[in-house]
VOBA-1610 file (N, C-alpha, C; in pm, whole numbers, padded with zeros to 5 digits, always signed):
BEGIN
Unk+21727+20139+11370Unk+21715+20001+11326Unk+21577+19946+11361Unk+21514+20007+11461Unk+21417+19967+11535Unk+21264+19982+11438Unk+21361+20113+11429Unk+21186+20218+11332Unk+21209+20115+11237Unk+21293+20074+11119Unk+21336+20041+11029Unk+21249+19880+11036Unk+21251+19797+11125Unk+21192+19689+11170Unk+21047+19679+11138Unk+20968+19805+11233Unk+20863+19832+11256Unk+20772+19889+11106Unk+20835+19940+11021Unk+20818+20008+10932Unk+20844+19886+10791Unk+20916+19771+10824Unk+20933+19689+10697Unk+20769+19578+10785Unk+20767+19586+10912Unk+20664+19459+10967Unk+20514+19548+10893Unk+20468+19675+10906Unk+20398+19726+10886Unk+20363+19719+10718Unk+20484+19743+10645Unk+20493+19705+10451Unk+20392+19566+10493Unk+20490+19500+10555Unk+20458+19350+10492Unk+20304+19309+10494Unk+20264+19361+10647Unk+20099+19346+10663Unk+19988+19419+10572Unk+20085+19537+10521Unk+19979+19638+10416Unk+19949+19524+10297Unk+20054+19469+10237Unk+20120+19355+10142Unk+19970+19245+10150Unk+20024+19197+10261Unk+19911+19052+10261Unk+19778+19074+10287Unk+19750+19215+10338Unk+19638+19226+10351Unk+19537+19281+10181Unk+19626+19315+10146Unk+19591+19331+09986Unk+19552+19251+09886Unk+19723+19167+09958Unk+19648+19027+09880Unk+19494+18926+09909Unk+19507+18932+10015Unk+19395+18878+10092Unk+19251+18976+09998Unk+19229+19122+10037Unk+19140+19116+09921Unk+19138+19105+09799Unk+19254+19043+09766Unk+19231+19048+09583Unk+19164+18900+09595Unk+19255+18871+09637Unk+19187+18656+09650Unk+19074+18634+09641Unk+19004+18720+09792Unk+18890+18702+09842Unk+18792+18780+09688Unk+18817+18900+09655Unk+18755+18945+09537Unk+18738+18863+09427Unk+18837+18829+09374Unk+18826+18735+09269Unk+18751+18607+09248Unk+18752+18536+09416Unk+18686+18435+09402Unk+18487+18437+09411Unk+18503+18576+09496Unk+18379+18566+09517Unk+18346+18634+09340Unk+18429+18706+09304Unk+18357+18735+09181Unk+18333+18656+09032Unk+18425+18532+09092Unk+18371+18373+09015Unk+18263+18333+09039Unk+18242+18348+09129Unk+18120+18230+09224Unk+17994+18352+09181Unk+17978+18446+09182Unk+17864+18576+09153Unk+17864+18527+08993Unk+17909+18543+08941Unk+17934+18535+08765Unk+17869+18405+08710Unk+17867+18299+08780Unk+17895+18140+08773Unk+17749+18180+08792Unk+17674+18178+08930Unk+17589+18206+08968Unk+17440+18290+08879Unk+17505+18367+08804Unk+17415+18508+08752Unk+17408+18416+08616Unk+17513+18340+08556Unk+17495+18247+08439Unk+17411+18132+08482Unk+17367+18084+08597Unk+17283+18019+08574Unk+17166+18080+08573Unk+17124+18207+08656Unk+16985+18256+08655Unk+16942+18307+08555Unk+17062+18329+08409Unk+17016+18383+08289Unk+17004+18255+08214Unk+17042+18151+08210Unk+16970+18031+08172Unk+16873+17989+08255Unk+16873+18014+08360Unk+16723+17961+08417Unk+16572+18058+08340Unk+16639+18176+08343Unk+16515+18252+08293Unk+16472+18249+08168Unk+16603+18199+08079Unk+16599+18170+07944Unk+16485+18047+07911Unk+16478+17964+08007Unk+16439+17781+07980Unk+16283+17851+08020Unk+16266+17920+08153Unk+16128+17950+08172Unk+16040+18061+08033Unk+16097+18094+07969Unk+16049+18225+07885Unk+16027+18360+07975Unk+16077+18381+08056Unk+16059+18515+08101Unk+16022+18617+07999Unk+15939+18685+08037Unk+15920+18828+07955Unk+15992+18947+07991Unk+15959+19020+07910Unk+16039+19123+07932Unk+16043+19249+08085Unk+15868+19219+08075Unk+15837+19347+08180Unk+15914+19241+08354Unk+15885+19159+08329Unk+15934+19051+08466Unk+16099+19090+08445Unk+16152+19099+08304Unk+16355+19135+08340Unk+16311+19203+08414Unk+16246+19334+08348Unk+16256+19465+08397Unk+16249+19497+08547Unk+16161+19391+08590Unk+16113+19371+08738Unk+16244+19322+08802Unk+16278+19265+08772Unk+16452+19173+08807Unk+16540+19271+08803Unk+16590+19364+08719Unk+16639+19462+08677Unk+16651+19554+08754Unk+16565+19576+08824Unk+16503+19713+08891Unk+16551+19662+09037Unk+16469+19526+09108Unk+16495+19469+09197Unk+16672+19463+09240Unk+16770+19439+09111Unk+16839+19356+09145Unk+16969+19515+09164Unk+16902+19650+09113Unk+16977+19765+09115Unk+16938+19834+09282Unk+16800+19801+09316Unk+16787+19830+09492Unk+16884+19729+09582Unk+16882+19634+09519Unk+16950+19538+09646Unk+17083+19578+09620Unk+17127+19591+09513Unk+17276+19677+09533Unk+17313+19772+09670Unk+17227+19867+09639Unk+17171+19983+09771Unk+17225+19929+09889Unk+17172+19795+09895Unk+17164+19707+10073Unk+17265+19669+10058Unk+17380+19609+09962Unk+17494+19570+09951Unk+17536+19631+10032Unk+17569+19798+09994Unk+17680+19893+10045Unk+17650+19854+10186Unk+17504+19906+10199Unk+17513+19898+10351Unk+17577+19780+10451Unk+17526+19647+10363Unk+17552+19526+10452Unk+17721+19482+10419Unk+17789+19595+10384Unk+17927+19517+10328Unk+18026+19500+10371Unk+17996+19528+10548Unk+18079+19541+10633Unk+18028+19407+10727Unk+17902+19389+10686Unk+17861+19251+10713Unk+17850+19126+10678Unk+17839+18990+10775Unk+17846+18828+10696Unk+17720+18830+10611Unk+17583+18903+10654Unk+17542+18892+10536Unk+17549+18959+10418Unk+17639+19079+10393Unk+17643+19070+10272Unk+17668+18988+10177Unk+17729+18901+10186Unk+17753+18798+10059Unk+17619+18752+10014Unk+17486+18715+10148Unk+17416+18701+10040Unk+17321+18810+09983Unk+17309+18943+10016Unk+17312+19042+09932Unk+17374+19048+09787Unk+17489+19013+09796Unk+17582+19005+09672Unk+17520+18929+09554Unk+17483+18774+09599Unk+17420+18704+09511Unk+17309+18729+09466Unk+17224+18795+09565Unk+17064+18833+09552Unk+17101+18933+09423Unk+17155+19012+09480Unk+17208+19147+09345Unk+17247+19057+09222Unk+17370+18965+09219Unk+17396+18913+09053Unk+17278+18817+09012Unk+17235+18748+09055Unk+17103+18655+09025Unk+17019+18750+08959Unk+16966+18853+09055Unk+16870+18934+08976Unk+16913+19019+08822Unk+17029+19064+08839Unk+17073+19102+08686Unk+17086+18974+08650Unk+17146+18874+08654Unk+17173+18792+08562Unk+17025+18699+08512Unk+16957+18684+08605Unk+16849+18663+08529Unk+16768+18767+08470Unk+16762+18914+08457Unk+16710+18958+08382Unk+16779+18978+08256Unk+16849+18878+08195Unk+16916+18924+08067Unk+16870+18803+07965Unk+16791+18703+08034Unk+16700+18574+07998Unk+16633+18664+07859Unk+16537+18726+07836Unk+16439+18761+07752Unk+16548+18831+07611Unk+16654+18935+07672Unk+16723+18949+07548Unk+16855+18846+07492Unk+16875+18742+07593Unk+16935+18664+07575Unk+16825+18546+07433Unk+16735+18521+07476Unk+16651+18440+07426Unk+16642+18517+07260Unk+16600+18626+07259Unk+16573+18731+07170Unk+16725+18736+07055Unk+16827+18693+07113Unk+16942+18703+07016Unk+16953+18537+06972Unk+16901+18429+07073Unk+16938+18309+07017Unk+16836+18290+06914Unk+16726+18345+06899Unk+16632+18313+06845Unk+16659+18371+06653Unk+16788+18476+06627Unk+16757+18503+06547Unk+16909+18427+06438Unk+16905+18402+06333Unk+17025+18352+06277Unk+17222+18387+06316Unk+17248+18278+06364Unk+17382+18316+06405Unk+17394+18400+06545Unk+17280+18390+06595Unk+17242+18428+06785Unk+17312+18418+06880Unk+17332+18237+06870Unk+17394+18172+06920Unk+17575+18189+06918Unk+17619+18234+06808Unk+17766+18285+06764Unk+17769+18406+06809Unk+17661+18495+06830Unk+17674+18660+06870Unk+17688+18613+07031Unk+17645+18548+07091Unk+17660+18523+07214Unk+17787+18455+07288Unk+17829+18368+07189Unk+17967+18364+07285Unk+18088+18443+07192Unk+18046+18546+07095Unk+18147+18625+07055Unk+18118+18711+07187Unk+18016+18776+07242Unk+18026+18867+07347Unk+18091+18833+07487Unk+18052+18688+07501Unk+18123+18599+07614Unk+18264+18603+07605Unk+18323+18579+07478Unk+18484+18579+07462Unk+18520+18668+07471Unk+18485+18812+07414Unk+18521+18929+07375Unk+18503+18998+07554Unk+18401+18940+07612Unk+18409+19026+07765Unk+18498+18996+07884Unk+18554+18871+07814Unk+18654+18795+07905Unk+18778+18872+07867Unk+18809+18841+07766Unk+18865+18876+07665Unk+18931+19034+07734Unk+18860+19123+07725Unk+18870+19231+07783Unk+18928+19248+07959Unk+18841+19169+07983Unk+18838+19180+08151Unk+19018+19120+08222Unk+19047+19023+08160Unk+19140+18944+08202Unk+19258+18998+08099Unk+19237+19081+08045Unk+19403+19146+07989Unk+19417+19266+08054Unk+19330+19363+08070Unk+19289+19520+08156Unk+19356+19431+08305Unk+19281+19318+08384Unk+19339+19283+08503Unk+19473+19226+08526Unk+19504+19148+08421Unk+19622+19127+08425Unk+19769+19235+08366Unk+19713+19367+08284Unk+19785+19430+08303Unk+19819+19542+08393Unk+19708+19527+08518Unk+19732+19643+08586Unk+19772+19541+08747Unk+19794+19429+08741Unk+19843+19313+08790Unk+20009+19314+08755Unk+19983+19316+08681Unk+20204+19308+08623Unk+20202+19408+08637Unk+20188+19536+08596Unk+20269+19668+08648Unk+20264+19735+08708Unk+20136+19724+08812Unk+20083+19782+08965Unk+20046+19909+08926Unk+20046+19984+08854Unk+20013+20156+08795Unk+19904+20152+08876Unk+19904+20338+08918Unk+19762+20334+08970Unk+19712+20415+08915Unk+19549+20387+08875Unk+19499+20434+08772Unk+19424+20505+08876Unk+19404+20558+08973Unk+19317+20622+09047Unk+19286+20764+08984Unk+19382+20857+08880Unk+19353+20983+08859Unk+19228+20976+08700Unk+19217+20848+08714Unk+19094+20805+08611Unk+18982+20835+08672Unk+18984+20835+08831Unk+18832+20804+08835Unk+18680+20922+08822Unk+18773+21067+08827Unk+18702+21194+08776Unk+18665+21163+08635Unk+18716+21120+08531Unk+18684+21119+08411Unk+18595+21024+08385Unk+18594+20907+08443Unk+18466+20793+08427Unk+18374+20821+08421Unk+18383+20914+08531Unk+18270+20937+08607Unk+18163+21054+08513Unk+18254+21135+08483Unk+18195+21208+08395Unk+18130+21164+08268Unk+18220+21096+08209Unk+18199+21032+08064Unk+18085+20965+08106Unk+18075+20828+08225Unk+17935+20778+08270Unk+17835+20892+08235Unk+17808+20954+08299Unk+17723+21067+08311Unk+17650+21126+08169Unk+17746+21120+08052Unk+17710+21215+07995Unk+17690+21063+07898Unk+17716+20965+07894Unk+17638+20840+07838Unk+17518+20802+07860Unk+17502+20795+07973Unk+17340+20832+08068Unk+17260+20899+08013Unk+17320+21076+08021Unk+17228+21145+07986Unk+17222+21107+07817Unk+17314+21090+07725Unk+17285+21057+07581Unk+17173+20913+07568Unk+17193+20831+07642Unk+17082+20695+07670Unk+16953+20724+07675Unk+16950+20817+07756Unk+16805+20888+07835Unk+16743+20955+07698Unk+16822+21060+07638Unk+16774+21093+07525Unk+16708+21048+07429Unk+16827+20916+07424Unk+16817+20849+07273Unk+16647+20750+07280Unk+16602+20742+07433Unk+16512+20649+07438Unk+16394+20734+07342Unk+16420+20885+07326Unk+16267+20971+07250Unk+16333+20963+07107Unk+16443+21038+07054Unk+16467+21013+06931Unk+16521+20834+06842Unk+16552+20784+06957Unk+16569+20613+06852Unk+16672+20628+06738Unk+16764+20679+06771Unk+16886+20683+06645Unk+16993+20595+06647Unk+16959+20491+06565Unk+17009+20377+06555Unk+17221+20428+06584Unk+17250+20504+06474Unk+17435+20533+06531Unk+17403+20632+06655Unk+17336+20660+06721Unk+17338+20691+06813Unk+17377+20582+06965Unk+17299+20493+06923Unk+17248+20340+07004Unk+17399+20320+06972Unk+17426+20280+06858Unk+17587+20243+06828Unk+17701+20290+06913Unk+17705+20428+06907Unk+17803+20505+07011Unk+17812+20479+07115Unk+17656+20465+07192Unk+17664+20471+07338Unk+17751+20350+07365Unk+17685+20216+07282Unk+17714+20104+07353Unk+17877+20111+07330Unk+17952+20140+07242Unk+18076+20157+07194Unk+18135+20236+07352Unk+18095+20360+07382Unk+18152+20452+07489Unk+18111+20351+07621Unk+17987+20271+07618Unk+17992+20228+07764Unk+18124+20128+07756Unk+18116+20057+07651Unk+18219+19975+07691Unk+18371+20007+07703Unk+18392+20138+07647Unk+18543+20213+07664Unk+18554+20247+07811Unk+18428+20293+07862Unk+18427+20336+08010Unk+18411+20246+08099Unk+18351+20149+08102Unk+18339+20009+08152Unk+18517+19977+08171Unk+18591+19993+08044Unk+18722+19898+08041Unk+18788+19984+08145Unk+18756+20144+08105Unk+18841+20202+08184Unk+18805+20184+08332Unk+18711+20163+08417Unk+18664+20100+08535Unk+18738+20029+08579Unk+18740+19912+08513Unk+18826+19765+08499Unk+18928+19807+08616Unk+19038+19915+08467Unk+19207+19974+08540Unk+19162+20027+08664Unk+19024+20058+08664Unk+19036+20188+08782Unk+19011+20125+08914Unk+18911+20026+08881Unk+18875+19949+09007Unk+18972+19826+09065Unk+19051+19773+08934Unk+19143+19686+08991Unk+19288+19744+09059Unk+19338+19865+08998Unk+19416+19964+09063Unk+19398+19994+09219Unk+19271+20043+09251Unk+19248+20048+09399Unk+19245+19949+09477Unk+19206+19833+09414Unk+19231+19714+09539Unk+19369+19660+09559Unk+19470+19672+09424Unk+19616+19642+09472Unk+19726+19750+09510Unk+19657+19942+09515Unk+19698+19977+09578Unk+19677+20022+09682Unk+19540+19962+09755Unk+19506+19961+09896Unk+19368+20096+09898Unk+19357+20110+09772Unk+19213+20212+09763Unk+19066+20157+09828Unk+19086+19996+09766Unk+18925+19916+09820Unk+18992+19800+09921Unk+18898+19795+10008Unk+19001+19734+10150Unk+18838+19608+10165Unk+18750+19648+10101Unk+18624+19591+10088Unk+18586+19426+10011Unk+18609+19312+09997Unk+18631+19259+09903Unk+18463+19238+09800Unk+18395+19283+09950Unk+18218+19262+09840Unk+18200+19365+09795Unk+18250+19534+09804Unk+18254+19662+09743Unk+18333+19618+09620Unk+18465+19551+09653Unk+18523+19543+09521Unk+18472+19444+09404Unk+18420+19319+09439Unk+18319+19226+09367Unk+18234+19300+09289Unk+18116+19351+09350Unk+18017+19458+09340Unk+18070+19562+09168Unk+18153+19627+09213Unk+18214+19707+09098Unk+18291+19654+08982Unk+18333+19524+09007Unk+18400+19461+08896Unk+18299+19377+08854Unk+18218+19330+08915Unk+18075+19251+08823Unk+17983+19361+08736Unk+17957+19485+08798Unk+17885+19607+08673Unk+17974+19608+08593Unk+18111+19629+08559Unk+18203+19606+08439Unk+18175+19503+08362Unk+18161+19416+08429Unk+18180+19260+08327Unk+18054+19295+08258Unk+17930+19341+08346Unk+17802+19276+08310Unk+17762+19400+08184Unk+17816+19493+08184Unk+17790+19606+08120Unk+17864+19575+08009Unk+18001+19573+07988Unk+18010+19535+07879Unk+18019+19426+07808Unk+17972+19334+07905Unk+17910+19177+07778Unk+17818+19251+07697Unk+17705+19358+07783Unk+17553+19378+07713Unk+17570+19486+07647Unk+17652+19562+07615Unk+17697+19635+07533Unk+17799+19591+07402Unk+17828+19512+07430Unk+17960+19400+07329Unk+17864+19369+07252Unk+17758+19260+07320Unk+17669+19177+07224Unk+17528+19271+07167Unk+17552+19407+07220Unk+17472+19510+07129Unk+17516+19504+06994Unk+17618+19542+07051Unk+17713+19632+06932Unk+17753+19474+06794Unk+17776+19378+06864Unk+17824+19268+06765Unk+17697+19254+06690Unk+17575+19280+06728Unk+17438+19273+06698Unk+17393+19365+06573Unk+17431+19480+06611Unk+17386+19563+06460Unk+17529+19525+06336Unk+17647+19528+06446Unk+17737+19513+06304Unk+17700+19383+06240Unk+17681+19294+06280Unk+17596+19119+06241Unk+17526+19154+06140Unk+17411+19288+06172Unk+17288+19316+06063Unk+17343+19322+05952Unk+17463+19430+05931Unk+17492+19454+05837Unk+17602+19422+05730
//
């Protein structure tokens, strides 16, 4: 009866402590998102150029680096922000670059809806039925990989359905992330809530910029 005690007190703490990082995840991954939308309108209003994203871009993929490290620490959080600010303001110049051309402005919050859109049905269905998608995460990983290496390629040959595919596959692999990364934090895989932030903001942010690729050439045509 005793074990039986000890063993339902132990459930219960695994329980709240789960919840506790989903909370804590979610909110901080409002407040990062909220945040990274203003530095891509801030960069938008200044005209940023491109080689300065790139500089942001680059910057904002090292401070990731320091994340991991600091993520056991109070300052990581502001690591966290330093990291979404810097992507989110480097998306100013191709952000600017789509408002600027007819119906820009409609390609942009079709990608906004469409990434929400995505994000909050993938979370809320792996929320209602708890599945754990953990035997996904060999295959991501791979498929990542071999998107990469097709990216890397495509930068010498420039093949427009090529460009098409990738952005199409990042965002299938992106979604599948989603299941994979929200799976581990409600079945006790990520115990981290700025590791788990961290990985569910490259989802969002990847496939907004792959969404509003892709809504972009089909638009052309």
């Amino acid at each position: 009866m005793e074990q039986r005690s000890v063993y339902s007190k132990s459930s219960e703490a695994s329980v709240l402590q789960t919840n506790k990082v989903l909370k804590n995840t979610y909110t901080l991954l409002a407040m990062t998102l909220a945040f990274s939308a203003v530095c891509a309108v801030a960069t938008m209003a200044m005209g940023l150029g491109r080689g300065a994203a790139l500089v942001m871009f680059i910057g904002g993929f090292i401070s990731m680096f320091i994340v991991n490290k600091k993520a056991n620490s109070a300052s990581g959080i502001y690591w966290v922000f330093l990291f979404t600010g810097l992507l989110g303001g480097s998306l100013g110049p191709m952000l600017n670059a789509y408002a600027a051309i007819p119906g820009g402005s409609a390609l942009i919050a079709q990608a906004l809806g469409g990434t929400a859109l995505i994000f909050f049905a993938l979370s809320a269905y792996v929320l209602t039925t708890k599945k754990d998608f953990s035997f996904m995460g060999g295959f991501l990983m791979v498929g990542l990989l071999v998107v990469v290496l097709a990216a890397l390629g495509n930068l010498f040959f420039a093949i427009p359905a090529l460009s098409l595919a990738i952005s199409a596959a990042v965002i299938f692999i992106m979604s599948g992330f989603i299941l994979y990364d929200t799976s581990r934090i409600i079945n006790g895989g990520e115990t981290n809530y700025i590791l788990a932030t961290v990985g569910l903001y490259l989802n969002i942010y990847n496939i907004f910029v792959n969404l509003l690729s892709l809504l972009g050439v089909l638009g052309d045509d």
